[in-house]
C-alpha positions as CSV (number, residue, x, y, z in Angstrom):
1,X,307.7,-35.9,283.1
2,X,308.4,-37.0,279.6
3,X,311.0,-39.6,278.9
4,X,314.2,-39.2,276.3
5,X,312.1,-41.7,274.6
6,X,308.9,-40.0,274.0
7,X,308.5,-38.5,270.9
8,X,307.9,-34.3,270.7
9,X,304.7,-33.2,269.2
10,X,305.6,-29.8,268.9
11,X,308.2,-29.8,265.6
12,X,311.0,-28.5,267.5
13,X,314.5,-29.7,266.3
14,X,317.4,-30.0,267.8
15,X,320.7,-28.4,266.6
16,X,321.9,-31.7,265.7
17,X,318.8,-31.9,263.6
18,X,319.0,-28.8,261.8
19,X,322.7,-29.0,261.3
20,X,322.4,-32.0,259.0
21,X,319.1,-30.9,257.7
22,X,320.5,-27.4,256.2
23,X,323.5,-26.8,254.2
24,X,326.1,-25.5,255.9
25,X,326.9,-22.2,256.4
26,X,329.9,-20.8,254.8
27,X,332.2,-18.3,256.4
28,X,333.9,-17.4,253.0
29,X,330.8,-15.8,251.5
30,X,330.6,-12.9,253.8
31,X,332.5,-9.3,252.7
32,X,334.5,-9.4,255.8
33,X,335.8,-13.2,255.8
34,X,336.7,-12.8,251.7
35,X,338.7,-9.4,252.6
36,X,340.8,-11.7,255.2
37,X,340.9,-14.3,252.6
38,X,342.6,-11.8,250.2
39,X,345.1,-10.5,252.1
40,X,346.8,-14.2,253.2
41,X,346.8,-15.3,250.2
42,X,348.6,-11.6,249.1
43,X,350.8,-12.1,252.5
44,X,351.7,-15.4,252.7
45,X,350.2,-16.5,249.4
46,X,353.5,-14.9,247.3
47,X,355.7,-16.8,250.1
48,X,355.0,-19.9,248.5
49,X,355.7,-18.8,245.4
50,X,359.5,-19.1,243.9
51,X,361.6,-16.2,244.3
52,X,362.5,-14.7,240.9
53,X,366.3,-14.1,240.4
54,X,367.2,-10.7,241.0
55,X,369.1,-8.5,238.9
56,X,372.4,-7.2,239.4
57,X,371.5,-4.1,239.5
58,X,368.9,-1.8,239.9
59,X,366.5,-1.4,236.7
60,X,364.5,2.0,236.8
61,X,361.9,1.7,234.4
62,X,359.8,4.7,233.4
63,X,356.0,4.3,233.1
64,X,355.0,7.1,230.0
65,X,352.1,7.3,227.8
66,X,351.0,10.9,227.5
67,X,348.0,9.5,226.3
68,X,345.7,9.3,229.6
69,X,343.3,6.4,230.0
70,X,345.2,3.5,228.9
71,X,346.3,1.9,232.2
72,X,349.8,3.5,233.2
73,X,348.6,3.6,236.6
74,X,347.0,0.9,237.1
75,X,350.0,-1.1,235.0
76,X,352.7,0.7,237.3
77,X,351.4,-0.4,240.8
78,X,350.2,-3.9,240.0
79,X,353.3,-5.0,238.2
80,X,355.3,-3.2,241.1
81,X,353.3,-5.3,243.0
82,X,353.5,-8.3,241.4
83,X,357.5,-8.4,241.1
84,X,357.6,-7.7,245.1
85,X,355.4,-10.7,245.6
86,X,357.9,-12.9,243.2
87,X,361.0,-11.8,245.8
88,X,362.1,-8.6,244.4
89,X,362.7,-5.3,246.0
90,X,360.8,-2.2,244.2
91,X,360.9,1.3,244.6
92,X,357.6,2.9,243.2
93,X,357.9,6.7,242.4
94,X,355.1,8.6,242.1
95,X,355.4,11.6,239.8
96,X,352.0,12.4,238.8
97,X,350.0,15.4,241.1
98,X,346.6,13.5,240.7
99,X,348.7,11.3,243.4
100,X,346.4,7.9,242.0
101,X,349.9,5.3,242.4
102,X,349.6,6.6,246.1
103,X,346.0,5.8,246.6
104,X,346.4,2.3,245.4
105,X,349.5,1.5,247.3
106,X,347.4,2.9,250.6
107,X,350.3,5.5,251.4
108,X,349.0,9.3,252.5
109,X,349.6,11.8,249.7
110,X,347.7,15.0,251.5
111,X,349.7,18.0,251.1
112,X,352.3,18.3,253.9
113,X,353.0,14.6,253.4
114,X,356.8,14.4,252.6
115,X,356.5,13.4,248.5
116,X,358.2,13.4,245.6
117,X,357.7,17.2,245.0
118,X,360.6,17.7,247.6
119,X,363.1,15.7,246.3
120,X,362.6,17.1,242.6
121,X,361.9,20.6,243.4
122,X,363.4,21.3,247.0
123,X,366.6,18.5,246.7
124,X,365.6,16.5,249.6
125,X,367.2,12.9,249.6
126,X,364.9,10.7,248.3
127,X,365.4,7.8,251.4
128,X,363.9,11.2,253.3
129,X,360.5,11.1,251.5
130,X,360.2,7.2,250.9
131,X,357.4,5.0,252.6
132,X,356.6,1.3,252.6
133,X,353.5,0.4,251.6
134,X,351.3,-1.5,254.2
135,X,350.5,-4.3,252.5
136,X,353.1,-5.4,250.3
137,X,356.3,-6.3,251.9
138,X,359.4,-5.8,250.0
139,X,357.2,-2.5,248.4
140,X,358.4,0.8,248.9
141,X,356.9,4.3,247.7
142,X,357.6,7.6,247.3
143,X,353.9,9.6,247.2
144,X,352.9,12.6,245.1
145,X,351.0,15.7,246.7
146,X,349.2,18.2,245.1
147,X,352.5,20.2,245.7
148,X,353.5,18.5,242.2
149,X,351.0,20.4,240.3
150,X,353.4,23.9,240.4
151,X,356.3,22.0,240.0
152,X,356.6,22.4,236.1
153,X,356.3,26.4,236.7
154,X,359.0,26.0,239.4
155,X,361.7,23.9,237.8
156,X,362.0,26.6,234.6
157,X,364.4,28.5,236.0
158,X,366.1,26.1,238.1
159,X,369.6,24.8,236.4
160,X,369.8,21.5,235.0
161,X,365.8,20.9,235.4
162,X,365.5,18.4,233.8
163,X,368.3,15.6,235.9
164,X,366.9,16.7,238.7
165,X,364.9,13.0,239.6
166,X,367.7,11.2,238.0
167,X,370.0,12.9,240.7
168,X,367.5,12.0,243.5
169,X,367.7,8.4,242.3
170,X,371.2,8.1,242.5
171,X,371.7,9.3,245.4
172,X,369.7,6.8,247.3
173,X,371.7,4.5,249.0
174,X,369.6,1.2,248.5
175,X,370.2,2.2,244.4
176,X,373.3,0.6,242.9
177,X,375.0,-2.8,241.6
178,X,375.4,-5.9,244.3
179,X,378.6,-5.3,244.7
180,X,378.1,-1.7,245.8
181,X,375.0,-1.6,247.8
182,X,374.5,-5.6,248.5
183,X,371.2,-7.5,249.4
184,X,369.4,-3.9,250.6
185,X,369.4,-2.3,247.2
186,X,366.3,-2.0,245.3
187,X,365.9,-4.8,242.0
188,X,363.5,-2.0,240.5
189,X,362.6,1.7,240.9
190,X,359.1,2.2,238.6
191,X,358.1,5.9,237.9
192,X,354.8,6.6,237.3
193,X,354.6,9.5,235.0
194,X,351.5,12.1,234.3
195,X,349.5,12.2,231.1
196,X,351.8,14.4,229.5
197,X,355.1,15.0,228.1
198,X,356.1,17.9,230.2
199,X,358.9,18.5,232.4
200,X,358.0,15.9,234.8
201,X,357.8,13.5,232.5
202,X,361.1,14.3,231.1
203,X,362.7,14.5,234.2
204,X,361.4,10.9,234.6
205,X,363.2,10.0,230.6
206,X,366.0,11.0,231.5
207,X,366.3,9.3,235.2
208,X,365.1,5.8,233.7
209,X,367.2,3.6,231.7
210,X,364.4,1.8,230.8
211,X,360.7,3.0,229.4
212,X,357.9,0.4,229.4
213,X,354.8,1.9,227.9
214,X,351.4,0.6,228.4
215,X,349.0,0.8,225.5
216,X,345.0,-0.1,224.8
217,X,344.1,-2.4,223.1
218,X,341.7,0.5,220.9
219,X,343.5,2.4,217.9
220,X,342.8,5.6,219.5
221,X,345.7,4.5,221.8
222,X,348.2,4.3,218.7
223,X,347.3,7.7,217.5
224,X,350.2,9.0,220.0
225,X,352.7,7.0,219.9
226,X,354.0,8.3,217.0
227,X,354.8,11.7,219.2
228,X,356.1,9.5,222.4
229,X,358.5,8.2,220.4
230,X,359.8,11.1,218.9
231,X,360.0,12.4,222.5
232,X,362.0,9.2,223.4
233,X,364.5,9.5,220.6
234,X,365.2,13.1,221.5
235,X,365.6,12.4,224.7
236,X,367.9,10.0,223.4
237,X,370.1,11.9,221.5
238,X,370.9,14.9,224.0
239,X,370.0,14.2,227.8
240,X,370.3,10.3,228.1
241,X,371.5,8.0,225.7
242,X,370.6,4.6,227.8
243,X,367.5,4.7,227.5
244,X,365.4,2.2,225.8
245,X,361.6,1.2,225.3
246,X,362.1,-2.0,226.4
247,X,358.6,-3.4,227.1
248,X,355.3,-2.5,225.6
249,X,351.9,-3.7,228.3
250,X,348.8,-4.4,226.2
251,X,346.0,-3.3,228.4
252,X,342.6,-3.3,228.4
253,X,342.6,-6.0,225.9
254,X,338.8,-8.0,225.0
255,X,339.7,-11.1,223.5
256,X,335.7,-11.9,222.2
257,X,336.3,-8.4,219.6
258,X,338.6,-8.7,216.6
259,X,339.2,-4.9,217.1
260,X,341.2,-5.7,220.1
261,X,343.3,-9.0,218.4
262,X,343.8,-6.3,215.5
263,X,345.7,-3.8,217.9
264,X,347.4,-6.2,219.2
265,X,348.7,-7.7,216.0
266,X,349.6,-4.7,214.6
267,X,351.9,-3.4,217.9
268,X,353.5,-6.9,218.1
269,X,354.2,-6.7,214.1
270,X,356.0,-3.2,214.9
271,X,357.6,-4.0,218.3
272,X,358.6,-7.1,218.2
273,X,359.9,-9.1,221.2
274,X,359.4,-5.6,223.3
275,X,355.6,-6.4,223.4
276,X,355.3,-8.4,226.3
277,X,353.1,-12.2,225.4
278,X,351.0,-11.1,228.5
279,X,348.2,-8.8,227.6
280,X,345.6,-7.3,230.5
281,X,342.4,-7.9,230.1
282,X,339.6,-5.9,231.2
283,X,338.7,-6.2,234.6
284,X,336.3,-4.5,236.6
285,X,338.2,-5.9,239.9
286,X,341.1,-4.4,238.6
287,X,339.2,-1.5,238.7
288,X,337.6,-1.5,242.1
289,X,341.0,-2.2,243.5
290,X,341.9,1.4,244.2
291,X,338.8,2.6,245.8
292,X,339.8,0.5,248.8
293,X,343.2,2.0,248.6
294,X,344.6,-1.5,247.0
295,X,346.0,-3.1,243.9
296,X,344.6,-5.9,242.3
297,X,347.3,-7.9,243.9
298,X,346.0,-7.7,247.2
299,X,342.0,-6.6,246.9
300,X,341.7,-10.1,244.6
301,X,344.7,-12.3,244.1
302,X,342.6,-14.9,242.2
303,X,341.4,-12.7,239.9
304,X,342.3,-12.8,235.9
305,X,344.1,-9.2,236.1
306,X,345.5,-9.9,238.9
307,X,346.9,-13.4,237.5
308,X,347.9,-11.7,234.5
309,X,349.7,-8.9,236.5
310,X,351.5,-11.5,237.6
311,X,352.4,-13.3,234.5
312,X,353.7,-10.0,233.2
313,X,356.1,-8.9,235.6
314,X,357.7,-12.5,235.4
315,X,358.0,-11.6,231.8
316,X,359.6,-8.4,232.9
317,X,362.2,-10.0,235.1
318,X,363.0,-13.4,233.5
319,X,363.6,-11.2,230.2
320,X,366.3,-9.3,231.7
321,X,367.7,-5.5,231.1
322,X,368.1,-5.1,227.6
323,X,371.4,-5.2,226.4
324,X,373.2,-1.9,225.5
């Protein structure tokens, strides 16, 4: 029998041994144990930070560029996002057919799915057709189908087309002033338009009080705004006279090329205080995010877009609705 003090001569070690001998193994590395990280710190993470005031009313802001590639998406979830993490309640509307604001908020958009094409184009309430999105509390949305795709055809003969989403919104009972709906009503309702300035997207102009449009940081991006304005002030003049660009979301922005710093300049020496400080820089989590049916929010919280998501949607509600 061999004694506790004989010494092995076969080089076996003991798991005391080879714990001290190797480095130790981290949990945090591994796909599954980083996922879990995520979403506490997009849970509970946002419970530690400081609740934003909320506004006295709702704010409906319309997301528009009918320039397509330059982020509206993308912009439109993760700052709807980011302002539900910072306390506030937010209403995401999804009025684009391609359905993408629905795959990143993880909410089913299949056709049959109740969706913004029946509240525009069949009058259903809106509370009917509303969902909360799995994993942002405080998040609501209202999904688009491929329903949408007909229902620029369908609205042409239908009287007063164009009010039709600005009648769905004010008939939801969780939109309204303190006073009239209290601590339920939603801070912000965010409509996500298509690439394009048809009816949809006017429908959504004349609903929204506000318009914040997100632009590249390329000049190709510029090249339309020219036209969305024009849009804007006619809008202006004979459907809704409240409404007002009131932020302008540099995205896509590269701060190591001048050609980037020179859009930038140029959009802050025409807009003013309406360009938000925040810009978005590219972000290739940002854009894995939706493949996993997330925002950048909640598929990396640490992440520079993510961070600067946030940052720009405290810019949003600290600034206030503009003045009219």
């Amino acid at each position: 029998m061999v004694s506790r003090e004989t010494p092995t001569t076969f080089g076996v070690r003991t798991a005391e041994q080879m714990a001290a001998a190797e480095p130790p193994y981290e949990d945090n590395t591994t796909p599954l144990a980083r996922a879990a990280e995520h979403s506490v710190l997009a849970r509970y993470g946002a419970r530690m930070r400081p609740s934003l005031k909320r506004p006295e009313a709702t704010r409906v802001v319309v997301v528009a560029n009918q320039k397509g590639g330059v982020g509206k998406t993308t912009s439109t979830v993760n700052i709807a996002a980011a302002l539900a993490q910072l306390g506030q309640r937010v209403l995401v509307i999804d009025l684009d057919p391609q359905g993408n604001a629905s795959t990143a908020l993880g909410v089913e958009h299949r056709r049959g799915v109740p969706s913004t094409y029946d509240a525009v184009v069949d009058g259903e309430p809106l509370s009917e057709v509303t969902t909360e999105c799995p994993d942002i509390p405080g998040l609501w949305v209202v999904p688009a189908t491929i329903d949408l795709a007909g229902a620029e055809i369908e609205l042409v003969s239908v009287v007063a087309r164009e009010s039709r989403l600005r009648k769905a919104i004010a008939g939801h009972p969780w939109v309204g002033t303190a006073d009239e709906v209290g601590d339920e009503r939603f801070d912000y309702v965010l409509v996500d338009c298509p690439p394009s300035l048809g009816l949809l997207t006017l429908n959504a102009l004349v609903a929204g009080e506000e318009m914040m449009i997100p632009i590249q940081a390329e000049y190709y991006a510029l090249e339309g705004l020219g036209q969305l304005l024009e849009t804007v002030e006619m809008v202006k003049a004979h459907l809704n006279q409240t409404l007002t660009v009131s932020t302008i979301l540099v995205t896509m922005y590269d701060a190591r090329t001048r050609l980037a710093s020179g859009v930038a300049e140029e959009v802050r020496e025409h807009f003013g205080e309406q360009v938000l400080r925040t810009t978005i820089p590219r972000s290739v989590r940002v854009s894995e995010a939706p493949s996993y049916g997330q925002t950048v929010m909640t598929y990396d919280p640490g992440s520079p877009g993510a961070l600067c998501y946030l940052e720009a949607a405290r810019e949003i509600a600290t600034k206030g609705a503009p003045v009219r």
